[in-house]
C-alpha positions in Angstrom: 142.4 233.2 -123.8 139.3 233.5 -124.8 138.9 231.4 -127.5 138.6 231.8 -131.6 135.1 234.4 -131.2 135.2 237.0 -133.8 136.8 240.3 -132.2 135.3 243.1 -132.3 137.2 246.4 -133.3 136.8 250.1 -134.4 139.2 252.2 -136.5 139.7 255.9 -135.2 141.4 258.3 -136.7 143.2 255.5 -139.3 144.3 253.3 -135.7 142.2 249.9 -135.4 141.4 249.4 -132.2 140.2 246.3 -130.5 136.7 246.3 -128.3 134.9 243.9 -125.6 131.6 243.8 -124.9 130.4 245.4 -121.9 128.9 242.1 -120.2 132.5 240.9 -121.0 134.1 243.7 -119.3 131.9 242.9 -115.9 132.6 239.7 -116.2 136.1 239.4 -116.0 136.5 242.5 -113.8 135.3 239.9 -111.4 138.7 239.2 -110.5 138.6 242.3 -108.4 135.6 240.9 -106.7 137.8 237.2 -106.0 140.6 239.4 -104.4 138.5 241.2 -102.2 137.0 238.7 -100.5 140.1 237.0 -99.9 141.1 240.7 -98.9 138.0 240.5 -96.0 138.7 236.7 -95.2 142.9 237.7 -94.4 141.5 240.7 -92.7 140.3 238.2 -89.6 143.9 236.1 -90.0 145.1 237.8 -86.4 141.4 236.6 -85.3 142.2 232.8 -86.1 145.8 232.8 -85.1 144.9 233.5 -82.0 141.9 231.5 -81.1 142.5 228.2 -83.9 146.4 228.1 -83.2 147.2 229.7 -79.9 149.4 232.6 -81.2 149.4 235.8 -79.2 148.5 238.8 -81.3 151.7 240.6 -81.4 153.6 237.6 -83.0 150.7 236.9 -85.4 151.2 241.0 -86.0 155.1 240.0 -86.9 154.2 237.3 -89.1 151.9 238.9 -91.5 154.5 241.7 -91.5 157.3 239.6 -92.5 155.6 236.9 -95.2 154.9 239.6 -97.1 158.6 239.9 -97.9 157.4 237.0 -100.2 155.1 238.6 -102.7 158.5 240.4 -103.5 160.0 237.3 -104.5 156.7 235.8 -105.9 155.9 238.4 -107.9 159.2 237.9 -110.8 159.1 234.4 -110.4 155.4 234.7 -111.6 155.5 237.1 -114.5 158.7 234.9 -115.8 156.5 231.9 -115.7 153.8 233.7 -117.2 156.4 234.7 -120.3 157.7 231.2 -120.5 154.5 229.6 -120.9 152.7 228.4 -123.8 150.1 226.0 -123.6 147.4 224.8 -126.6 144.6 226.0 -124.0 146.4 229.2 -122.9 147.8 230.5 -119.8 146.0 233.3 -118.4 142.8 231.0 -117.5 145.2 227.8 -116.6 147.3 229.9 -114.1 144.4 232.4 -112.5 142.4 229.2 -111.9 145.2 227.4 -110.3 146.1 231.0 -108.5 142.5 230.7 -107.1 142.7 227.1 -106.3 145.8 227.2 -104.2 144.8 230.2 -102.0 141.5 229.1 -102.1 143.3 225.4 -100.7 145.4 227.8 -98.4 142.6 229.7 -96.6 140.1 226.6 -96.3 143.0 224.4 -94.0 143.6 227.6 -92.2 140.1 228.3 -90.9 138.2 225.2 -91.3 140.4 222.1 -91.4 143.4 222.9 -89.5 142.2 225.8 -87.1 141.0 224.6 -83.6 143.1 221.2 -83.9 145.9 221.3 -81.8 148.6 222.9 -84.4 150.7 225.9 -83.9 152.7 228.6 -85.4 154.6 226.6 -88.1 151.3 225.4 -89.8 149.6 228.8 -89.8 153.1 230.1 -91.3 153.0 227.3 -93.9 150.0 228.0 -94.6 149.9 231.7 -94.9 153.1 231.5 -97.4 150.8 228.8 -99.4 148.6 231.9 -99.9 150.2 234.3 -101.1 151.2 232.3 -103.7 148.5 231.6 -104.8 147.7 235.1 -104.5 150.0 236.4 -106.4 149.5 233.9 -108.7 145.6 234.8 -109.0 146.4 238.4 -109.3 149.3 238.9 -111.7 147.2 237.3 -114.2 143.9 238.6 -113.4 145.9 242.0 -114.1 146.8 240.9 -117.5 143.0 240.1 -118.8 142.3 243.8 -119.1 145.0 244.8 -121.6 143.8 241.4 -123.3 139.9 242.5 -123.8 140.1 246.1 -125.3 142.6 248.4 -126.6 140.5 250.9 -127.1 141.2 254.1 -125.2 137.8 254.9 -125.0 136.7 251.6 -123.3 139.8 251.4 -120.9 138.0 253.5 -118.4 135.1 250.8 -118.0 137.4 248.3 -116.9 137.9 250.6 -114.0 134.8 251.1 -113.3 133.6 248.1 -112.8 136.4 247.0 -110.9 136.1 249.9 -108.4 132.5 248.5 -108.5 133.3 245.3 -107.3 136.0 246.4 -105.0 133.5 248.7 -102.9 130.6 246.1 -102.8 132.0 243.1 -102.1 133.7 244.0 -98.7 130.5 245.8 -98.1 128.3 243.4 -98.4 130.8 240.5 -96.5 131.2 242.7 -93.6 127.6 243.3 -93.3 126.7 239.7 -93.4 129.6 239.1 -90.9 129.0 241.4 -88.6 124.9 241.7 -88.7 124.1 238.0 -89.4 127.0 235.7 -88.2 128.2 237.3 -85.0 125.3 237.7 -83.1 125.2 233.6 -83.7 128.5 233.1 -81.9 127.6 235.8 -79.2 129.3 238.3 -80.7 132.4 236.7 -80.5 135.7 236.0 -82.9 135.4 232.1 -82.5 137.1 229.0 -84.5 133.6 227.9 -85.1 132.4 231.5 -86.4 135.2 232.2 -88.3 135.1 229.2 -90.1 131.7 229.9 -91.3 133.0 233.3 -92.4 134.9 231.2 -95.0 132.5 229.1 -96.3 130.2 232.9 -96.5 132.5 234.3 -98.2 133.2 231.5 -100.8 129.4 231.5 -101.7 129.7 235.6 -102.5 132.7 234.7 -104.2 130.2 232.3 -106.4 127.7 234.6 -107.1 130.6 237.8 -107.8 132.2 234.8 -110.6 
């Protein structure tokens, strides 16, 4: 995955053990980051049902319950692609960018392109399943990376770290923008217009976490 660099690795004890550098560690704990701010941007989904495609909030409470009956079909269908492939290029990168992409794909037609225009329940459904997908895609692999940087059971920890990092400042600082600076534009209110600029907020901190 991450190309032909030279490795670097510490024996302890007799046992040779494999080590990332710590900037490499932050960096691809940034995959925590990615998920929670599609974590925040799902977090609103009962907001845009309602107001982009006219579905009262009990049903939209129903349907969020019930697709996520999927990621427990996803998620073997995933790891047995993830075992079959074998590309030249890899297949951790290939598949976590196009586990990014779709959900990306999935979440911009639900709050900006399709919310607001006419379209009901089926769409949103659609598009929520779309999602996950690519959610689970994202994620499975994004698990993987870890176990792929260091071996070393001293280093292990700081992969945790700076995930837990990421996972405490990234919903922090999207809920503060949303609720301090975008609200108050939209009168305080959970509108199709508002909580499509939510998205494209969140996709900019998703920039600057990557």
């Amino acid at each position: 995955m991450f190309g032909k660099k030279k490795e670097q690795k510490i024996e302890t004890g007799g046992v040779t053990y494999r080590r990332a550098k710590t900037w490499q560690i932050a960096l691809a704990s940034c995959s925590s980051g990615i998920g929670m701010s599609f974590y925040v941007l799902l977090g609103l989904a009962s907001y845009v049902a309602n107001e982009g495609y006219g579905i009262a909030t009990a049903v939209v409470g129903l349907i969020l319950t019930a697709t996520r009956i999927l990621d427990g079909v996803t998620d073997p269908i995933i790891a047995i692609i993830i075992d079959k492939m074998n590309t030249k290029f890899g297949k951790i990168r290939i598949l976590t960018a196009l586990g990014w992409a779709i959900e990306s794909l999935a979440v911009l037609m639900m709050y900006c392109w399709a919310s607001g225009k006419g379209h009901g329940i089926v769409l949103f459904v659609v598009l929520y399943c779309v999602y996950i997908i690519g959610y689970t895609l994202c994620n499975v692999t994004a698990q993987i990376v870890p176990a792929m940087l260091t071996n070393d059971p001293k280093q292990r920890p700081m992969v945790g770290v700076w995930s837990t990092a990421y996972n405490y400042l990234i919903p922090m600082i999207l809920n503060i923008v949303i609720t301090v600076m975008l609200l108050p534009q939209y009168g305080n209110v959970y509108s199709v217009e508002m909580l499509a600029k939510q998205h494209v907020k969140s996709a900019l901190q998703f920039q600057q976490s990557d």
